[in-house]
TIRO-2110 file (N, C-alpha, C; in Angstrom, 1 decimal):
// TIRO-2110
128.1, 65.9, 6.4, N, 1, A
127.5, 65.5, 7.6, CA, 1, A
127.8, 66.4, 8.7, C, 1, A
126.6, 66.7, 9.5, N, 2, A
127.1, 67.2, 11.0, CA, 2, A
127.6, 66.5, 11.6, C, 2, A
128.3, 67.7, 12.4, N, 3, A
128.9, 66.8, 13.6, CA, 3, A
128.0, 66.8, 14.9, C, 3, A
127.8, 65.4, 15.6, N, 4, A
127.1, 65.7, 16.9, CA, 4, A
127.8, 66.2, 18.2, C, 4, A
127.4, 66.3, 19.2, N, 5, A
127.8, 66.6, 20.6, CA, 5, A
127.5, 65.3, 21.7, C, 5, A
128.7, 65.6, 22.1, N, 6, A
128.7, 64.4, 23.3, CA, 6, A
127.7, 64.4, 24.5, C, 6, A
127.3, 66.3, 24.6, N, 7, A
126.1, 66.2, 26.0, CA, 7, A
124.9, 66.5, 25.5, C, 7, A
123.7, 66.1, 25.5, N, 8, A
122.7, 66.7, 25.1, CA, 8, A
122.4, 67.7, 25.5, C, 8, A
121.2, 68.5, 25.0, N, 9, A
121.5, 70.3, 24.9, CA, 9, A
120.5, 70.2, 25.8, C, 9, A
120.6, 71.8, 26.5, N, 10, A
119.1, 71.5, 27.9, CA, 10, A
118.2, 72.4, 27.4, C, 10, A
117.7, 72.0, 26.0, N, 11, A
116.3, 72.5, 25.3, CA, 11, A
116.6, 71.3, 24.3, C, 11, A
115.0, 71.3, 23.8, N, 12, A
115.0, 70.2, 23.0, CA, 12, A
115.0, 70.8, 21.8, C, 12, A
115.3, 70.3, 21.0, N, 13, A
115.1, 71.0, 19.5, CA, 13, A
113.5, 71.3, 18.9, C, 13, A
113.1, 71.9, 18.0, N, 14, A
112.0, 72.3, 17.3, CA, 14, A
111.2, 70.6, 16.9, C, 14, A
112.4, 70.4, 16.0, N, 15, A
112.4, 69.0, 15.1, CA, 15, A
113.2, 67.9, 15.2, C, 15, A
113.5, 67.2, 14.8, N, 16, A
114.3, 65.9, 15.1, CA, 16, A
114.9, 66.6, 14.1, C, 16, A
116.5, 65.4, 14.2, N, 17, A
117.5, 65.8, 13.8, CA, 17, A
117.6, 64.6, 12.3, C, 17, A
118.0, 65.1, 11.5, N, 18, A
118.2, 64.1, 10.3, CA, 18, A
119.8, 62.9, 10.9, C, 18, A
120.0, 63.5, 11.3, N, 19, A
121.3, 62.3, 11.6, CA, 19, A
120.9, 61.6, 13.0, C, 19, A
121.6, 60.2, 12.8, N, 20, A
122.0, 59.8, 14.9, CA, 20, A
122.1, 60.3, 15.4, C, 20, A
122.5, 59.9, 17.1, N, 21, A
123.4, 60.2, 17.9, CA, 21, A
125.1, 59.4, 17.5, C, 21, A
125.9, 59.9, 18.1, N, 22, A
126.6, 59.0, 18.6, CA, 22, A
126.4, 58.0, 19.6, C, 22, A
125.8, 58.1, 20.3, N, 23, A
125.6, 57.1, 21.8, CA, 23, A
124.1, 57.2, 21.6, C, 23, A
123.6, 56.1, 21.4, N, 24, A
122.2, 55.7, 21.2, CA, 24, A
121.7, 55.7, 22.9, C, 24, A
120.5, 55.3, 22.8, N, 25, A
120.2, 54.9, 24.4, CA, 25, A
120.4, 53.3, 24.6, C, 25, A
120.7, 53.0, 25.8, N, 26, A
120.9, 51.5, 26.0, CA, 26, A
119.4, 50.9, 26.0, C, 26, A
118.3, 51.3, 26.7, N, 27, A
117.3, 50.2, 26.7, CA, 27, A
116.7, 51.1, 26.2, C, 27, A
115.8, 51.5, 25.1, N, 28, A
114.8, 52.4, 24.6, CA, 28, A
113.4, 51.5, 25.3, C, 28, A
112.7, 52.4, 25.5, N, 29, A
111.2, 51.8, 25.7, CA, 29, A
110.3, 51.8, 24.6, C, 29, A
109.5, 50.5, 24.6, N, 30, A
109.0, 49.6, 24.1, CA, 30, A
108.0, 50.3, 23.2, C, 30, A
107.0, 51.4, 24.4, N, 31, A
106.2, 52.2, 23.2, CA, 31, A
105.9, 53.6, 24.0, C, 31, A
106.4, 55.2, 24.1, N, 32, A
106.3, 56.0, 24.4, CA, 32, A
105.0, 56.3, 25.2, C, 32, A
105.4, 57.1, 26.4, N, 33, A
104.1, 57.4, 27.1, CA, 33, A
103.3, 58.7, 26.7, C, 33, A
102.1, 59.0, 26.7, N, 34, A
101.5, 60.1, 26.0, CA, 34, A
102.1, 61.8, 26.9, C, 34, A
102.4, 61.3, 28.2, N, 35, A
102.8, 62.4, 29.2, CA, 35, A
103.6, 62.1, 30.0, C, 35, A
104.5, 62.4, 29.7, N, 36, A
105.8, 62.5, 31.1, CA, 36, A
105.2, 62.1, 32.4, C, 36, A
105.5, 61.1, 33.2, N, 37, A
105.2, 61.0, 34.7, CA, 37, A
106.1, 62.1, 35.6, C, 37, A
105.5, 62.2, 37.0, N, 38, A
106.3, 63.2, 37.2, CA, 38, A
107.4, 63.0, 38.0, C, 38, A
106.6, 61.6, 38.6, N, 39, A
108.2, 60.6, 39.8, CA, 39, A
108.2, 59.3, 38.7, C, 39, A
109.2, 58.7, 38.6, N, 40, A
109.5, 57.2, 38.2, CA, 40, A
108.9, 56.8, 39.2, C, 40, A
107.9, 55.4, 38.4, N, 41, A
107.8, 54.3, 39.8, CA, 41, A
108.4, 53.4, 40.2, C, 41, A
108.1, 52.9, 41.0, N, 42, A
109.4, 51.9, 41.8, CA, 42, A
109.2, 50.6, 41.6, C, 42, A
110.1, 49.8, 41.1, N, 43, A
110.0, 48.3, 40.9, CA, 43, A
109.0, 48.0, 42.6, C, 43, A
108.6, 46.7, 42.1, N, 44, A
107.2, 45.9, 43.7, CA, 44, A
109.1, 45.4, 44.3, C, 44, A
109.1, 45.6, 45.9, N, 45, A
109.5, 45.3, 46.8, CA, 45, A
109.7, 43.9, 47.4, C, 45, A
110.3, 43.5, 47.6, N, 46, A
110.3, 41.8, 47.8, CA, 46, A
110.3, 41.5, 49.3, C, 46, A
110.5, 42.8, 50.1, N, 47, A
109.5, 42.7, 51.8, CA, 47, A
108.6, 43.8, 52.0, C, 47, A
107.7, 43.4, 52.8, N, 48, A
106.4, 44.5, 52.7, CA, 48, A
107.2, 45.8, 53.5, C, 48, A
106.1, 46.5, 53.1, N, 49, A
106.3, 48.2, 53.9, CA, 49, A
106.4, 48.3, 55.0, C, 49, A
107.0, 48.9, 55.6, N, 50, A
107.0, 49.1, 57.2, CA, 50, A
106.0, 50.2, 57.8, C, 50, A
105.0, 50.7, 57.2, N, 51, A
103.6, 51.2, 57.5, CA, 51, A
102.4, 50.4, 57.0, C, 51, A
101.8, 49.8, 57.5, N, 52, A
100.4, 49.6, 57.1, CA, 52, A
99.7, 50.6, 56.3, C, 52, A
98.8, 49.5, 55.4, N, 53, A
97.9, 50.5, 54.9, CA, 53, A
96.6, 51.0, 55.0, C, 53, A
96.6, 52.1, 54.8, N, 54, A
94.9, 53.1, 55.3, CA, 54, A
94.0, 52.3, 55.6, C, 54, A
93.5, 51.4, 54.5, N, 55, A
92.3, 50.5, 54.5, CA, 55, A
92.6, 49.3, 54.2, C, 55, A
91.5, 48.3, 55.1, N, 56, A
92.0, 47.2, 54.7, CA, 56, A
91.8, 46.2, 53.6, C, 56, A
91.6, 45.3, 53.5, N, 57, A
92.1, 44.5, 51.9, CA, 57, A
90.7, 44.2, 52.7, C, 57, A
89.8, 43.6, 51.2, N, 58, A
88.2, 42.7, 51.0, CA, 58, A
88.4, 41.6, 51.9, C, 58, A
88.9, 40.8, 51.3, N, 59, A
89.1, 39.7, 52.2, CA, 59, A
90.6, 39.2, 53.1, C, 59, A
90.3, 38.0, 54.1, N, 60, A
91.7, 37.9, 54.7, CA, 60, A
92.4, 37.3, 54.0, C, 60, A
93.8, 37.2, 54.6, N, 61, A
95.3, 36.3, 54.2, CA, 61, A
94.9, 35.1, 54.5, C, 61, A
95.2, 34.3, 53.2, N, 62, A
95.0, 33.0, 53.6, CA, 62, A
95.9, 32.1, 54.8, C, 62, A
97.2, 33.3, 54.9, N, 63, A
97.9, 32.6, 55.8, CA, 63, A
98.3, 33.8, 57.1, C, 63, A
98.8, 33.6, 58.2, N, 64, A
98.8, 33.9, 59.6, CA, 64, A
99.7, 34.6, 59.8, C, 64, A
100.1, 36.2, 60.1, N, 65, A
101.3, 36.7, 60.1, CA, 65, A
101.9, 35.7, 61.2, C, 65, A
103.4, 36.2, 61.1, N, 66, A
104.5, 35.6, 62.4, CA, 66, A
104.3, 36.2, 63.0, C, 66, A
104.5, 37.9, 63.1, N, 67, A
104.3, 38.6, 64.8, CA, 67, A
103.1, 39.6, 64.8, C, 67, A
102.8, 39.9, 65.7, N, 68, A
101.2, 40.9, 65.8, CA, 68, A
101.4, 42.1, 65.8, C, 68, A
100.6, 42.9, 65.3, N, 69, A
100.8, 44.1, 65.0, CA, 69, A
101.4, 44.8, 66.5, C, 69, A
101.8, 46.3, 66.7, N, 70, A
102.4, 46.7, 67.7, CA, 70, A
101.4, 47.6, 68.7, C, 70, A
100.4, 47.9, 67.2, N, 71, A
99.0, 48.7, 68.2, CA, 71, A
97.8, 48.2, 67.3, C, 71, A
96.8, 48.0, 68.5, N, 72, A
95.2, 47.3, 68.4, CA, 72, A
94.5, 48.7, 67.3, C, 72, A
93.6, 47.9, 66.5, N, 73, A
92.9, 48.4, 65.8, CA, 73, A
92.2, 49.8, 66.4, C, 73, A
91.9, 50.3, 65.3, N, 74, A
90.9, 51.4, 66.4, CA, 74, A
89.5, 50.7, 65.9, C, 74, A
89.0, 50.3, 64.7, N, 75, A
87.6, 49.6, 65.3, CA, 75, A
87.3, 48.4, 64.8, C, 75, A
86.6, 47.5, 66.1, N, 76, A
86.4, 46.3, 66.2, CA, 76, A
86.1, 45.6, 64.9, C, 76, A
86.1, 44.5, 65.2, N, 77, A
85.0, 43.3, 63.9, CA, 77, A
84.0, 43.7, 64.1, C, 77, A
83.1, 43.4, 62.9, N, 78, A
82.0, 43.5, 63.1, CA, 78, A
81.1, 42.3, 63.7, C, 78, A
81.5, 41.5, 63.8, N, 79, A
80.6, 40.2, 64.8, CA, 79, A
81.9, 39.3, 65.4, C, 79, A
81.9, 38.9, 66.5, N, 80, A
82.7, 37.9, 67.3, CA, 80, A
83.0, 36.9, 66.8, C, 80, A
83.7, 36.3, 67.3, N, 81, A
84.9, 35.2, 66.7, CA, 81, A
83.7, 34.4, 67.0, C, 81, A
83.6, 32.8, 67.1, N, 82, A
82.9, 31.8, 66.6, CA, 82, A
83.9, 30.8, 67.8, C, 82, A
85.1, 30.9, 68.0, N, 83, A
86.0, 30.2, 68.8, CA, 83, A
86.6, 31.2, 69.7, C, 83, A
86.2, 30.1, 70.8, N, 84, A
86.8, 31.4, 72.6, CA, 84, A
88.0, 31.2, 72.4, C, 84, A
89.0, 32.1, 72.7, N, 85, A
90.4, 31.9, 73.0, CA, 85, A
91.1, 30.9, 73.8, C, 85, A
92.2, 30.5, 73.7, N, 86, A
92.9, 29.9, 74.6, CA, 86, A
93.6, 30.3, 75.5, C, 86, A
94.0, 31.7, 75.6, N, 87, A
94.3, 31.7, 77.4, CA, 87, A
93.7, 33.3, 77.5, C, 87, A
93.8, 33.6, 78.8, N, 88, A
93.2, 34.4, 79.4, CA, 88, A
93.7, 35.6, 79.5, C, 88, A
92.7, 36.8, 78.8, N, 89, A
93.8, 37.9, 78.8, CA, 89, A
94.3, 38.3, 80.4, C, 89, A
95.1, 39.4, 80.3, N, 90, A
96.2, 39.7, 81.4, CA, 90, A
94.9, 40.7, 82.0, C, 90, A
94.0, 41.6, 81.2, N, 91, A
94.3, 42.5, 81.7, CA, 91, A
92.2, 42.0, 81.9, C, 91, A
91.6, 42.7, 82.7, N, 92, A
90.2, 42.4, 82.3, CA, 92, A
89.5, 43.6, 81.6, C, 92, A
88.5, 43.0, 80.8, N, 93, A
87.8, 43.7, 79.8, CA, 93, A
87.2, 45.1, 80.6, C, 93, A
87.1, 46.4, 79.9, N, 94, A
86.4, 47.7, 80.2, CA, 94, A
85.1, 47.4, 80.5, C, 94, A
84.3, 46.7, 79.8, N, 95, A
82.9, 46.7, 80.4, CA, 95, A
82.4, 45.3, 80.6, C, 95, A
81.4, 45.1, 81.7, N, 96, A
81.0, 44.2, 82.2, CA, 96, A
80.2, 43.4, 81.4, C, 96, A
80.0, 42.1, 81.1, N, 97, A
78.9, 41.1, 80.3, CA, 97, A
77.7, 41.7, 80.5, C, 97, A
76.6, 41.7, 79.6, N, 98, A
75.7, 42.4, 80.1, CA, 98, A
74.5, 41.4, 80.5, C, 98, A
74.5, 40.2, 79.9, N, 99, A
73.8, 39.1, 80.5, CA, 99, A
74.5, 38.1, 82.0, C, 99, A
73.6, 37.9, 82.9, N, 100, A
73.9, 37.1, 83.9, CA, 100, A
74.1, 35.9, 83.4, C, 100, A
73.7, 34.8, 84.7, N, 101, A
73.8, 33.3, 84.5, CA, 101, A
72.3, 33.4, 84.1, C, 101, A
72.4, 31.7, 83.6, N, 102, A
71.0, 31.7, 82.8, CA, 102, A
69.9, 31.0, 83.3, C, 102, A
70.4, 30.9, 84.6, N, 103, A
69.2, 30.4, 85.8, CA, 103, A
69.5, 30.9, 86.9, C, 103, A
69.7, 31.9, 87.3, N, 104, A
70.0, 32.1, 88.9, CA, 104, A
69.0, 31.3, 90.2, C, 104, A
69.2, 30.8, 91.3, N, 105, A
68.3, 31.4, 91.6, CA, 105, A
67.4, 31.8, 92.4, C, 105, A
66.2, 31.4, 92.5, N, 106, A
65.0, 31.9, 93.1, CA, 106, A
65.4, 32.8, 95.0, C, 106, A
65.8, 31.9, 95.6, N, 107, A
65.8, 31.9, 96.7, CA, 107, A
67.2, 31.2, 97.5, C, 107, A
68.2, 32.6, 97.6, N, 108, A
69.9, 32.3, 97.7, CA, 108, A
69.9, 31.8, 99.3, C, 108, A
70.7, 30.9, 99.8, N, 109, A
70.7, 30.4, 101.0, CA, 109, A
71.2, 31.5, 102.0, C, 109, A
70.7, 31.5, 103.3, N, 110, A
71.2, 32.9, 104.2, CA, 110, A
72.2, 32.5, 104.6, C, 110, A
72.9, 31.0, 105.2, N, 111, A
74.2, 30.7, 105.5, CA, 111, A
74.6, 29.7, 104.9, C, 111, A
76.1, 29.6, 104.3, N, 112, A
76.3, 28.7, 104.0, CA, 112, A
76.5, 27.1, 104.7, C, 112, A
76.4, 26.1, 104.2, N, 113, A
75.8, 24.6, 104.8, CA, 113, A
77.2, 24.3, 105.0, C, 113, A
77.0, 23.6, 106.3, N, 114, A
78.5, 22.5, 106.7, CA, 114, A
78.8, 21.1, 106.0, C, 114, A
79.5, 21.1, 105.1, N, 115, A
79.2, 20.0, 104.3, CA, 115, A
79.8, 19.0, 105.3, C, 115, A
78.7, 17.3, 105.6, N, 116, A
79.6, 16.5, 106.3, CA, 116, A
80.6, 16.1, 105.5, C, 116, A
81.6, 15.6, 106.3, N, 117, A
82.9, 15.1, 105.8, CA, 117, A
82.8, 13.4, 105.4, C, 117, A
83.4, 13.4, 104.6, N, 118, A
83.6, 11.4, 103.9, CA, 118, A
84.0, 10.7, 105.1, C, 118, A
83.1, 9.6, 105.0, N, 119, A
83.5, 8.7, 106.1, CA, 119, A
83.0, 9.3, 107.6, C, 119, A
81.6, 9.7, 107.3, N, 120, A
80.9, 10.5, 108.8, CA, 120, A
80.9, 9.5, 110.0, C, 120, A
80.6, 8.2, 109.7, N, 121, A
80.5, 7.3, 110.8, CA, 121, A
81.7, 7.1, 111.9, C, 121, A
83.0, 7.5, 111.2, N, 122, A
84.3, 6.6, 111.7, CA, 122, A
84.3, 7.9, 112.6, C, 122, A
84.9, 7.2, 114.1, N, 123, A
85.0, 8.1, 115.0, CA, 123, A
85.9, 9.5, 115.1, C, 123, A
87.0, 9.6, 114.0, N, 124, A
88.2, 10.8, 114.2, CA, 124, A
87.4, 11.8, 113.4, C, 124, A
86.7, 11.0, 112.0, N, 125, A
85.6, 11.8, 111.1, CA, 125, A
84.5, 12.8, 111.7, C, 125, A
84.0, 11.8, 112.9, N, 126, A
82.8, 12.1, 113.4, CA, 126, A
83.0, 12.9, 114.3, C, 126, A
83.8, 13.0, 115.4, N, 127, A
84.5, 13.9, 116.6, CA, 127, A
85.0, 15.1, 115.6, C, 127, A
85.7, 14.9, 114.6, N, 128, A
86.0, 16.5, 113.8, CA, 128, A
85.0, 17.2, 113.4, C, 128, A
83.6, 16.5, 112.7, N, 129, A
82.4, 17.1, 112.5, CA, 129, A
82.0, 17.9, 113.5, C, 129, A
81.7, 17.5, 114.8, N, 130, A
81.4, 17.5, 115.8, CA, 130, A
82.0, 19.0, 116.3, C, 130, A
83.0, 19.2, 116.2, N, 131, A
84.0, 20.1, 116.8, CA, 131, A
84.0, 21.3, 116.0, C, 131, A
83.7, 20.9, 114.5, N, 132, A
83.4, 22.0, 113.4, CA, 132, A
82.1, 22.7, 113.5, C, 132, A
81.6, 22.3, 114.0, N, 133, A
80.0, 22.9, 114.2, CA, 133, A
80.1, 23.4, 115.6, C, 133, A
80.6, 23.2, 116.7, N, 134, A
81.0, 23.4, 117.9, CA, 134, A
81.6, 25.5, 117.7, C, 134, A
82.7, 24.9, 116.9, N, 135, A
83.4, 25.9, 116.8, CA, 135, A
83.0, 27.2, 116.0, C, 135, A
81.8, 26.7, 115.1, N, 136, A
81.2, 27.9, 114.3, CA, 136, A
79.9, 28.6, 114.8, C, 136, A
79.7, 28.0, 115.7, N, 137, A
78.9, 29.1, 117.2, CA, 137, A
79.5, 29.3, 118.5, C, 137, A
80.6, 29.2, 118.7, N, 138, A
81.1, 29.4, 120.1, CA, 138, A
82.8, 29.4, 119.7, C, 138, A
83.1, 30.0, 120.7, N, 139, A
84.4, 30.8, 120.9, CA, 139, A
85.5, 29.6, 121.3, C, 139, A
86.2, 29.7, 120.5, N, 140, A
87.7, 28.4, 121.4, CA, 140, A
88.0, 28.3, 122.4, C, 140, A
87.8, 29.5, 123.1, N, 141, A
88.0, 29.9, 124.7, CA, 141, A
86.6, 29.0, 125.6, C, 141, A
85.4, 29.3, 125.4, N, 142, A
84.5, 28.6, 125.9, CA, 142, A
84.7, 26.9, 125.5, C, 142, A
84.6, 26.6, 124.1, N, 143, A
85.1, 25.0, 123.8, CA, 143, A
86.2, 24.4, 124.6, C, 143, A
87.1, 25.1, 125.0, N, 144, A
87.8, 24.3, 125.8, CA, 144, A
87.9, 25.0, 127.1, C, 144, A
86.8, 25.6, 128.1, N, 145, A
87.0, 26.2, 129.1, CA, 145, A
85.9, 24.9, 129.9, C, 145, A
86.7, 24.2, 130.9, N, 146, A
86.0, 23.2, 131.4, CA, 146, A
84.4, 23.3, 132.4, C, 146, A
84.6, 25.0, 132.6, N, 147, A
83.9, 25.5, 133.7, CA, 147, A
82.1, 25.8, 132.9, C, 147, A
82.2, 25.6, 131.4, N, 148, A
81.4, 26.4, 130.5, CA, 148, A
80.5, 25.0, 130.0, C, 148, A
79.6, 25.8, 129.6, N, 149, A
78.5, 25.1, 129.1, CA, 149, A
78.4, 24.8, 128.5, C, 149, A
79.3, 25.1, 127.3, N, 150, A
79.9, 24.9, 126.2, CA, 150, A
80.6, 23.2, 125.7, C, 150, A
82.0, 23.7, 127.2, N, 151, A
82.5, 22.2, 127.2, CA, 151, A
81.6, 21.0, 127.3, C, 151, A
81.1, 21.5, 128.6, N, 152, A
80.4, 20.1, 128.7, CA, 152, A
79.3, 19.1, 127.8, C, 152, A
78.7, 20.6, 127.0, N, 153, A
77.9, 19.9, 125.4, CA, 153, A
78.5, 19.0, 124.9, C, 153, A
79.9, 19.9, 124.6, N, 154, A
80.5, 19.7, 123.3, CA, 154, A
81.4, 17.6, 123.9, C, 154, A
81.4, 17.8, 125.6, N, 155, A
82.0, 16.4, 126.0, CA, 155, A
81.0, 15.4, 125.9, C, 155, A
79.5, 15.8, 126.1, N, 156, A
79.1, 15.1, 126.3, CA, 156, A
78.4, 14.5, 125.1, C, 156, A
78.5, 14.9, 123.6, N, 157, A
78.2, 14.4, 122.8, CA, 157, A
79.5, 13.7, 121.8, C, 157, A
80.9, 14.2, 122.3, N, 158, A
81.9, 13.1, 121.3, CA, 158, A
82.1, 12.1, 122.5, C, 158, A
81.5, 11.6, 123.7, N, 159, A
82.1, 10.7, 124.8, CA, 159, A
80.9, 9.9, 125.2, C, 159, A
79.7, 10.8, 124.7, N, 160, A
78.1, 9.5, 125.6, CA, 160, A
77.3, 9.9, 124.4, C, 160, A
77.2, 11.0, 123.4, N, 161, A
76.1, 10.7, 122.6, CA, 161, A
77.0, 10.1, 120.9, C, 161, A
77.0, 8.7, 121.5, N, 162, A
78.0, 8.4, 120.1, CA, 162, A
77.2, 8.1, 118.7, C, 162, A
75.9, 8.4, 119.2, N, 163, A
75.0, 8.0, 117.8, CA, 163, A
74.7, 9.0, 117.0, C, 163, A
75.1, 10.1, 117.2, N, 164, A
74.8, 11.4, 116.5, CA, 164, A
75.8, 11.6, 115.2, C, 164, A
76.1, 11.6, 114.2, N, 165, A
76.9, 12.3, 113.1, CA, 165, A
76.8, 13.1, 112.5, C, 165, A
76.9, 13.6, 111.7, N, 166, A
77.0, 14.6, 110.4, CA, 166, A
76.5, 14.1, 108.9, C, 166, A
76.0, 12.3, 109.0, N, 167, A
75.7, 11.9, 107.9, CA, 167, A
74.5, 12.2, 107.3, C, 167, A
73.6, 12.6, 107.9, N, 168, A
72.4, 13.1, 107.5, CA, 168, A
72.3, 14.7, 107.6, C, 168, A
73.7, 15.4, 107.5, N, 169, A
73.5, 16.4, 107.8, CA, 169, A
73.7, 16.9, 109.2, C, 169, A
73.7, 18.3, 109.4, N, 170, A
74.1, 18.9, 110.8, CA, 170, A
73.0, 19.1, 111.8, C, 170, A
71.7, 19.0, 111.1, N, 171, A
70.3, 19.7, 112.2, CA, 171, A
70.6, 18.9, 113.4, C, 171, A
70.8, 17.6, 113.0, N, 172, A
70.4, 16.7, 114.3, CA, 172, A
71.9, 17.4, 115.7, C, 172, A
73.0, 17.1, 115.0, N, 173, A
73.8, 18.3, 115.9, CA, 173, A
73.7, 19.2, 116.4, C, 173, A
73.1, 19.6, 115.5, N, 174, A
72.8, 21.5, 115.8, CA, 174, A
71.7, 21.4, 117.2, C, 174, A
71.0, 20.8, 116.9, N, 175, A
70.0, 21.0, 117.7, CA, 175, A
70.4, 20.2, 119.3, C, 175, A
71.3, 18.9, 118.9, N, 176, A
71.6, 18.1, 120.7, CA, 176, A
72.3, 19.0, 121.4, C, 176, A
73.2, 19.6, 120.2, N, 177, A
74.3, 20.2, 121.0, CA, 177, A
74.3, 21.6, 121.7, C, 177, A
72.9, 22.1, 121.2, N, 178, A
72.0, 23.6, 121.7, CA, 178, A
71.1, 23.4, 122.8, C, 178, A
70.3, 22.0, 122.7, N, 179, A
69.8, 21.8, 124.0, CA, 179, A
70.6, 21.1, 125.4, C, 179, A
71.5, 20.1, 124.7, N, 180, A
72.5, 19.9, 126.2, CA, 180, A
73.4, 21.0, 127.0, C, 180, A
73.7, 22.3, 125.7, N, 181, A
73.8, 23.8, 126.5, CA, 181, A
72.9, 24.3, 127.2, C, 181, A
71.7, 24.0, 127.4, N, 182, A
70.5, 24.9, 127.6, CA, 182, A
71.1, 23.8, 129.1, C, 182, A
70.3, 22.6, 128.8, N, 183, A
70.6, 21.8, 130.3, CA, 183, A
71.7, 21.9, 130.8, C, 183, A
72.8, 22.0, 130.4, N, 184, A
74.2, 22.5, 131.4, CA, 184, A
74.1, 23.9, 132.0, C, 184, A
73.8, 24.8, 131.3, N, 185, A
73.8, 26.1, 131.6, CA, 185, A
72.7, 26.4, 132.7, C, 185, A
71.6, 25.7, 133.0, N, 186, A
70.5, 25.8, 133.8, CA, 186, A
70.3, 24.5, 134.7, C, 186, A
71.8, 24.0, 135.0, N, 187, A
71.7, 23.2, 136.2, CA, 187, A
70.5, 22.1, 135.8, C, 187, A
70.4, 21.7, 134.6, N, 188, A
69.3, 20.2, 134.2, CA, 188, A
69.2, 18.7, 135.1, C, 188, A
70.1, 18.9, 135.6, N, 189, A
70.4, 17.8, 136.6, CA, 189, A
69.7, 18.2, 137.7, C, 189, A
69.2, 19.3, 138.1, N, 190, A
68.3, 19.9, 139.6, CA, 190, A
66.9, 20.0, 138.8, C, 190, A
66.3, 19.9, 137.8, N, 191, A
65.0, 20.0, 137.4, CA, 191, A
64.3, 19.2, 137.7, C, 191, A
62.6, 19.9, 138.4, N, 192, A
62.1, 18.6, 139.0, CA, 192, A
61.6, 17.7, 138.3, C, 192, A
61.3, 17.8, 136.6, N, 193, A
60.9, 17.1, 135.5, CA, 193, A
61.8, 17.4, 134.2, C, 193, A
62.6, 15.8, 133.8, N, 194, A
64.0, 16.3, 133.0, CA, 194, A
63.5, 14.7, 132.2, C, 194, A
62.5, 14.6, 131.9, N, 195, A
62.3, 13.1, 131.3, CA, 195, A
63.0, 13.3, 129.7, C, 195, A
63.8, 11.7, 130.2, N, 196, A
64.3, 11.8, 128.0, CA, 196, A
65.5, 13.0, 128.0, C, 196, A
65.7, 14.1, 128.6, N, 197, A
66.9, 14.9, 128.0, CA, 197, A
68.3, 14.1, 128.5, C, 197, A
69.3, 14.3, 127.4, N, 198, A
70.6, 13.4, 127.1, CA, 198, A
70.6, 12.0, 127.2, C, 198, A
69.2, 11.9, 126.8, N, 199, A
68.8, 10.3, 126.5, CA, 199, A
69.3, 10.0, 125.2, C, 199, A
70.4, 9.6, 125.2, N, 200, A
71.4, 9.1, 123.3, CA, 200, A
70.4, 7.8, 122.8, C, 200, A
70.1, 7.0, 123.3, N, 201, A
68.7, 6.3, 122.7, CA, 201, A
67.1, 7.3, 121.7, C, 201, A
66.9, 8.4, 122.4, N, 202, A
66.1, 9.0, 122.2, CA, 202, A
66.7, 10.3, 121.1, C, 202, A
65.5, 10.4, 120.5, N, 203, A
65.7, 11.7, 119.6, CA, 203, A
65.3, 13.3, 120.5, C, 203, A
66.0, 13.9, 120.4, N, 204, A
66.1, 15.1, 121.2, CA, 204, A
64.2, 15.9, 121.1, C, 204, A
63.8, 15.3, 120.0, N, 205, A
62.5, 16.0, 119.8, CA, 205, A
61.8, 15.2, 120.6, C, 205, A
61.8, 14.1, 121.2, N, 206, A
61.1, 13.8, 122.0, CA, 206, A
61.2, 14.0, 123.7, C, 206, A
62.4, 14.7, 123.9, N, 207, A
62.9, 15.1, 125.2, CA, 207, A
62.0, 16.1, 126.0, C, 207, A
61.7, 15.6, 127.3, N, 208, A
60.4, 16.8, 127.9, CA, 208, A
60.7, 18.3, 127.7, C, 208, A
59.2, 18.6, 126.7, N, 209, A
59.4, 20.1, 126.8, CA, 209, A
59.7, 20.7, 125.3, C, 209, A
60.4, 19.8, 124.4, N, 210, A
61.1, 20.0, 123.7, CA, 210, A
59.9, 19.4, 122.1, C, 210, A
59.9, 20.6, 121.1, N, 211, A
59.1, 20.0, 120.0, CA, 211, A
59.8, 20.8, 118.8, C, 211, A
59.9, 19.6, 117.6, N, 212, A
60.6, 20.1, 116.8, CA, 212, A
59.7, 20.7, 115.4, C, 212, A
59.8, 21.1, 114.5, N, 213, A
59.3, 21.6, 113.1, CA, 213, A
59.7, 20.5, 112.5, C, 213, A
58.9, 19.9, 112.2, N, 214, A
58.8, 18.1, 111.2, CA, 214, A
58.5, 19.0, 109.7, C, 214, A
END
């Protein structure tokens, strides 16, 4: 019998050898491959990779990662989610909606309306209306300057014209409290025909002189 060697030789022989080894292999494989691989492969990993991969999988995970990736896709879905989000991003979107509202419209108001206040009849309600509309055409300085034309309007409708409010709206204000300026500021008490003006029974449209747009 030969004898063998403990290291195997670094050429392979022509032919197999008629005898053993001494030291067999511990796991021989099952059935020979036709061609040497050039790397071993690696047993599957029991946590995923720490790179994503190139392309994405056909369909989704049935279940929801725990944390979100670290950088956004470079391209979008191809059609929008079906459910709006629940909070609001931080940052706002690059481009603008390209559709408006779905009725705008026709004819936008040129100033905004004084809304009356709840409870227009009760007197602290009605004197605050009063004073809000006062104050959004004339200056604080004339509203409380006793010498002004201003004052005297604005006294003589929260003290003698107590039937006037804000519940139907401001015209009717707007308008007493524009012509009792006109008569304060032009000495109305010296006119030699003044029939009906600061008549609080009477509607200002019927005061001499005076005709309104019905």
């Amino acid at each position: 019998t030969g004898t063998s060697t403990r290291t195997p030789s670094a050429t392979p022989t022509s032919s197999p050898i008629t005898s053993p080894t001494v030291f067999p292999t511990k796991s021989p494989t099952s059935s020979p491959s036709a061609f040497p691989s050039l790397t071993p492969t690696n047993p599957l990993t029991a946590s995923p990779s720490a790179s994503p991969t190139k392309y994405p999988t056909l369909t989704p995970s049935l279940t929801l990662t725990i944390f979100p990736t670290l950088f956004p896709s470079i391209d979008p879905t191809g059609l929008p989610s079906l459910v709006t989000t629940q909070y609001l991003s931080e940052t706002p979107s690059l481009t603008p909606t390209k559709s408006s509202t779905i009725s705008p419209s026709k004819n936008p108001t040129g100033l905004p309306s004084l809304a009356p206040s709840i409870g227009c009849t009760l007197p602290a309600v009605r004197e605050l209306d009063i004073r809000n509309y006062a104050e959004s055409i004339s200056s604080t300085f004339d509203i409380m300057n006793p010498s002004t034309p201003q004052y005297e309007a604005l006294q003589w409708m929260l003290n003698s014209d107590l039937n006037t409010n804000a519940c139907d709206g401001f015209t009717s204000i707007a308008q007493r409290f524009g012509l009792a300026m006109f008569y304060f500021s032009t000495n109305g008490s010296s006119w030699t025909s003044s029939n009906g003006w600061l008549e609080i029974s009477a509607s200002e449209c019927d005061w001499e002189g005076v005709t309104c747009n019905k």
